[in-house]
PASEBA-1860 file (N, C-alpha, C; in nm, 3 decimals):
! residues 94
1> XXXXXXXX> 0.083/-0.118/0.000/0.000/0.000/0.000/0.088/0.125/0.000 ~ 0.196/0.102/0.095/0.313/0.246/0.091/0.352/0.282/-0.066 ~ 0.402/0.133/-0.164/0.470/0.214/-0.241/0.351/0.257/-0.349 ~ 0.255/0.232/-0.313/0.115/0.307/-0.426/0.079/0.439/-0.398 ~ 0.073/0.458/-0.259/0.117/0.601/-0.225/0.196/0.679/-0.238 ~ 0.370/0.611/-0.278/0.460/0.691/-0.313/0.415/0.706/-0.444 ~ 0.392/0.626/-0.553/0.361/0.659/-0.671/0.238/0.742/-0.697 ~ 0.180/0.758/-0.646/0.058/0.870/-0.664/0.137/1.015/-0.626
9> XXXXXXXX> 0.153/1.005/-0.539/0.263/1.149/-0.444/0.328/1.129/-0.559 ~ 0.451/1.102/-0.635/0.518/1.159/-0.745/0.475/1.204/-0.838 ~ 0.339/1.120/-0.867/0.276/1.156/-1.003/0.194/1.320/-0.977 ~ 0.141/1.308/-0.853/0.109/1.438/-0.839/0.225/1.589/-0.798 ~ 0.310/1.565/-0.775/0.392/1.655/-0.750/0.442/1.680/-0.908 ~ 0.485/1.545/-0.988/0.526/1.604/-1.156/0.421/1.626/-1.230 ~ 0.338/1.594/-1.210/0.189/1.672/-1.312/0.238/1.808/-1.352 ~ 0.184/1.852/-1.408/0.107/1.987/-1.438/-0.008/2.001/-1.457
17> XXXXXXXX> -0.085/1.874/-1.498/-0.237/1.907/-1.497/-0.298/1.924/-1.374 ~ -0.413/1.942/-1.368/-0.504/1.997/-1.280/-0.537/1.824/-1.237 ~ -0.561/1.691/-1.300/-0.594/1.601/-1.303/-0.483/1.464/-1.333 ~ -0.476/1.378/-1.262/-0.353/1.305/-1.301/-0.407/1.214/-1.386 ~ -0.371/1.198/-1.487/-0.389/1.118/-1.615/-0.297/0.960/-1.626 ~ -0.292/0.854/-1.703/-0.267/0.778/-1.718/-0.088/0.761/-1.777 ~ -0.085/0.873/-1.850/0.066/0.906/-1.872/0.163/0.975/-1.747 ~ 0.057/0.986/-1.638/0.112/1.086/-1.548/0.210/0.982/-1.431
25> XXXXXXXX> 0.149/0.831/-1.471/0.187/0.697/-1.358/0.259/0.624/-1.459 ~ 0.357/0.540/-1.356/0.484/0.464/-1.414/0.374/0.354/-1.512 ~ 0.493/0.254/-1.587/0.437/0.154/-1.689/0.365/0.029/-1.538 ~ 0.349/-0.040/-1.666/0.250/-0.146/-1.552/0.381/-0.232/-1.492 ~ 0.503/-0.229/-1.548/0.619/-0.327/-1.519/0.656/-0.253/-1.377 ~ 0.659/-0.142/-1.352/0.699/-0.060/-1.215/0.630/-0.109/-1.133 ~ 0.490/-0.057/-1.152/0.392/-0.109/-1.042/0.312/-0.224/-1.002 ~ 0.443/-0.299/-1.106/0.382/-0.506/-1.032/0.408/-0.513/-0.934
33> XXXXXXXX> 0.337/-0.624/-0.880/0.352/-0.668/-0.792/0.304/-0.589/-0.698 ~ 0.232/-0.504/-0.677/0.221/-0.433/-0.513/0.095/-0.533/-0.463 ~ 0.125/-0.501/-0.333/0.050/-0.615/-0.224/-0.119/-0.572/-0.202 ~ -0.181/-0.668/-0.267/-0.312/-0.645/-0.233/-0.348/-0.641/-0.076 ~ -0.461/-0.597/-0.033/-0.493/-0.580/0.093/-0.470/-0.703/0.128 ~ -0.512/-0.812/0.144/-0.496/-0.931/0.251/-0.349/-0.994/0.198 ~ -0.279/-0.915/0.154/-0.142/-0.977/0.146/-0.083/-1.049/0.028 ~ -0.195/-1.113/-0.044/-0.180/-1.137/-0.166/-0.109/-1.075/-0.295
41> XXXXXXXX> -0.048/-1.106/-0.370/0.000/-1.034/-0.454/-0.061/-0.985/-0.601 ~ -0.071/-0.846/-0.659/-0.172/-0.865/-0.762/-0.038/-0.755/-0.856 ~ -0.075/-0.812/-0.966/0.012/-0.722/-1.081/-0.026/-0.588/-1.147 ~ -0.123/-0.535/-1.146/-0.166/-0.398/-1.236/-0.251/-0.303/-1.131 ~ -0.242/-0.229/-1.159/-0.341/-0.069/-1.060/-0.502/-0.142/-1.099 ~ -0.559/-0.233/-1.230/-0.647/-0.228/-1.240/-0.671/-0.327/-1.125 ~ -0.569/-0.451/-1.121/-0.642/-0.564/-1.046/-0.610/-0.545/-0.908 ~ -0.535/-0.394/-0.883/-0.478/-0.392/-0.690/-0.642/-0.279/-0.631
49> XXXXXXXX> -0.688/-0.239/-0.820/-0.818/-0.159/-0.756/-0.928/-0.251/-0.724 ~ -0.983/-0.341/-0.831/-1.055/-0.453/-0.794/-1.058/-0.546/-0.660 ~ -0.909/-0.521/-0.589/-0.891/-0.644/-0.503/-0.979/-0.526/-0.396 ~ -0.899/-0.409/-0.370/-0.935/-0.262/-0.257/-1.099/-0.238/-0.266 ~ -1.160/-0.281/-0.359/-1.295/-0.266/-0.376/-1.339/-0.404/-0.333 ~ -1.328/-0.494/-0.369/-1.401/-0.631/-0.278/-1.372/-0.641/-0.164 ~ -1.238/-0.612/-0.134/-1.202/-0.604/0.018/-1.345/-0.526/0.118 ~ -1.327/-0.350/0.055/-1.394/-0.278/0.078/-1.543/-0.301/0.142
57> XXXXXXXX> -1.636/-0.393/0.003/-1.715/-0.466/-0.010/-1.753/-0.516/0.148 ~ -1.643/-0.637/0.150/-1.646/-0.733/0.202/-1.624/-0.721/0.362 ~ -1.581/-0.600/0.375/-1.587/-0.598/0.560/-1.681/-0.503/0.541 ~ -1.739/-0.449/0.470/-1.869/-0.313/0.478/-1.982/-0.451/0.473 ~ -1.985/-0.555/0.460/-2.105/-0.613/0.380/-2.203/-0.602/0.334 ~ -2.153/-0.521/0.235/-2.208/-0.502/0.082/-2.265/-0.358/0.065 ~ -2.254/-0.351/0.204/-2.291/-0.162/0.231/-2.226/-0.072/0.149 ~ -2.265/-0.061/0.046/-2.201/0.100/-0.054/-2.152/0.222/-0.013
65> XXXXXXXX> -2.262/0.227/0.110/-2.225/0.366/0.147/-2.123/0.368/0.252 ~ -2.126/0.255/0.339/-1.973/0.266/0.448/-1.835/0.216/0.307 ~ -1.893/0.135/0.262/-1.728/0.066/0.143/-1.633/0.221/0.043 ~ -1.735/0.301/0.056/-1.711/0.415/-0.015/-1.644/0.499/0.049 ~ -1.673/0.524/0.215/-1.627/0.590/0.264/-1.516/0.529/0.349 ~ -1.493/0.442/0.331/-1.370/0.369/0.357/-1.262/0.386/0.262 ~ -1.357/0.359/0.162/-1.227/0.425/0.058/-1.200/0.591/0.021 ~ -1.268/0.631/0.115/-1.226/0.804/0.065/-1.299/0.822/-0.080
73> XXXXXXXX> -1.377/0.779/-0.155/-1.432/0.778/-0.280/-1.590/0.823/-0.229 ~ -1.669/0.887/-0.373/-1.827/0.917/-0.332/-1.879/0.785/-0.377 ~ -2.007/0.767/-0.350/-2.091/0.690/-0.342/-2.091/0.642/-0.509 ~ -2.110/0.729/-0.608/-2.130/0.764/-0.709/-2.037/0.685/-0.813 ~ -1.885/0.720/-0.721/-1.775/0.679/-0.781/-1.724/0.559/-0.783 ~ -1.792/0.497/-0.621/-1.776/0.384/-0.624/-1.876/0.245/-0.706 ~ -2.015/0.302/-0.749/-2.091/0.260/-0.831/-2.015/0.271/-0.996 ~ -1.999/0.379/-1.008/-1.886/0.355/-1.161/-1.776/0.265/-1.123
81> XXXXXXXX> -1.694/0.245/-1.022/-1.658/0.108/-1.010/-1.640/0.004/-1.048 ~ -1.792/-0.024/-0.974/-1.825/-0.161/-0.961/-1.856/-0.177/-1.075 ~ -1.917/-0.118/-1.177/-1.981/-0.157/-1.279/-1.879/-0.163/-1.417 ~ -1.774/-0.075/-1.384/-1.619/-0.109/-1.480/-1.554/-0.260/-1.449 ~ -1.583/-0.286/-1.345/-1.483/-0.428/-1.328/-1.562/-0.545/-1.306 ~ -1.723/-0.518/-1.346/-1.853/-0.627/-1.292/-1.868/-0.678/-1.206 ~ -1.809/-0.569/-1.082/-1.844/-0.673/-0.944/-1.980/-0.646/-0.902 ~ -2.045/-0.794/-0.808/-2.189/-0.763/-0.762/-2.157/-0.770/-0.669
89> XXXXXX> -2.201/-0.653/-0.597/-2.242/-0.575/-0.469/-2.300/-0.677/-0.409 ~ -2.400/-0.743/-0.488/-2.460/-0.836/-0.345/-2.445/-0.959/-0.300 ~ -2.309/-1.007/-0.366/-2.232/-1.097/-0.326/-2.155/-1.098/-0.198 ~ -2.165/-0.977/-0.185/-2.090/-0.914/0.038/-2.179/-0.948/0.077 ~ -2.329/-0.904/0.082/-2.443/-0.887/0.151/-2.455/-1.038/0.266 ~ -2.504/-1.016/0.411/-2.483/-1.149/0.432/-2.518/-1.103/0.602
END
C-alpha cells in the first residue's frame, strides 16, 4: 500500500495538470507486484483496484455507502466502479 502512495505522491507533484492522467503513472512493469490488501499479490493498478474494492465490499457487507467511505471515494464513484470491473455488490451482503 506504501509504495502506491509513493507513486501517486510523485505523479502528483510532476503533473502539471489539474488532473492526473494515465501518462502521469509509471508503466504497468513498475507497479507489479504491489500487495493487495490481505497480502496477496496482484500485478496492475487495475487488479490492486478490484482487489481494494471487494475487500472494501467485504468488511462493509455489501454496504455501498460505508465501502465508499472507507475508501475516501463518493458513493457515485464507487458505483462507476463496480460496474467497470462487474463486481456484484450483493455478493458481500450477508
Amino acid at each position: 500500500m506504501r509504495e502506491l502512495e509513493n507513486i501517486i505522491e510523485k505523479a502528483i507533484i510532476l503533473s502539471d495538470a489539474p488532473i492526473i492522467g494515465a501518462d502521469d503513472l509509471p508503466t504497468t512493469s513498475t507497479i507489479s507486484r504491489l500487495a493487495g490488501a490481505d497480502g496477496a499479490e496482484v500485478s496492475t493498478l487495475p487488479d490492486w483496484e478490484k482487489k481494494m474494492l471487494t475487500e472494501a465490499l467485504r468488511h462493509s457487507h455489501g454496504s455501498l455507502k460505508q465501502a465508499a467511505q472507507s475508501l475516501g471515494i463518493t458513493y457515485k464513484t464507487l458505483q462507476y466502479r463496480l460496474r467497470k470491473y462487474g463486481i456484484d455488490k450483493n455478493r458481500f451482503k450477508g
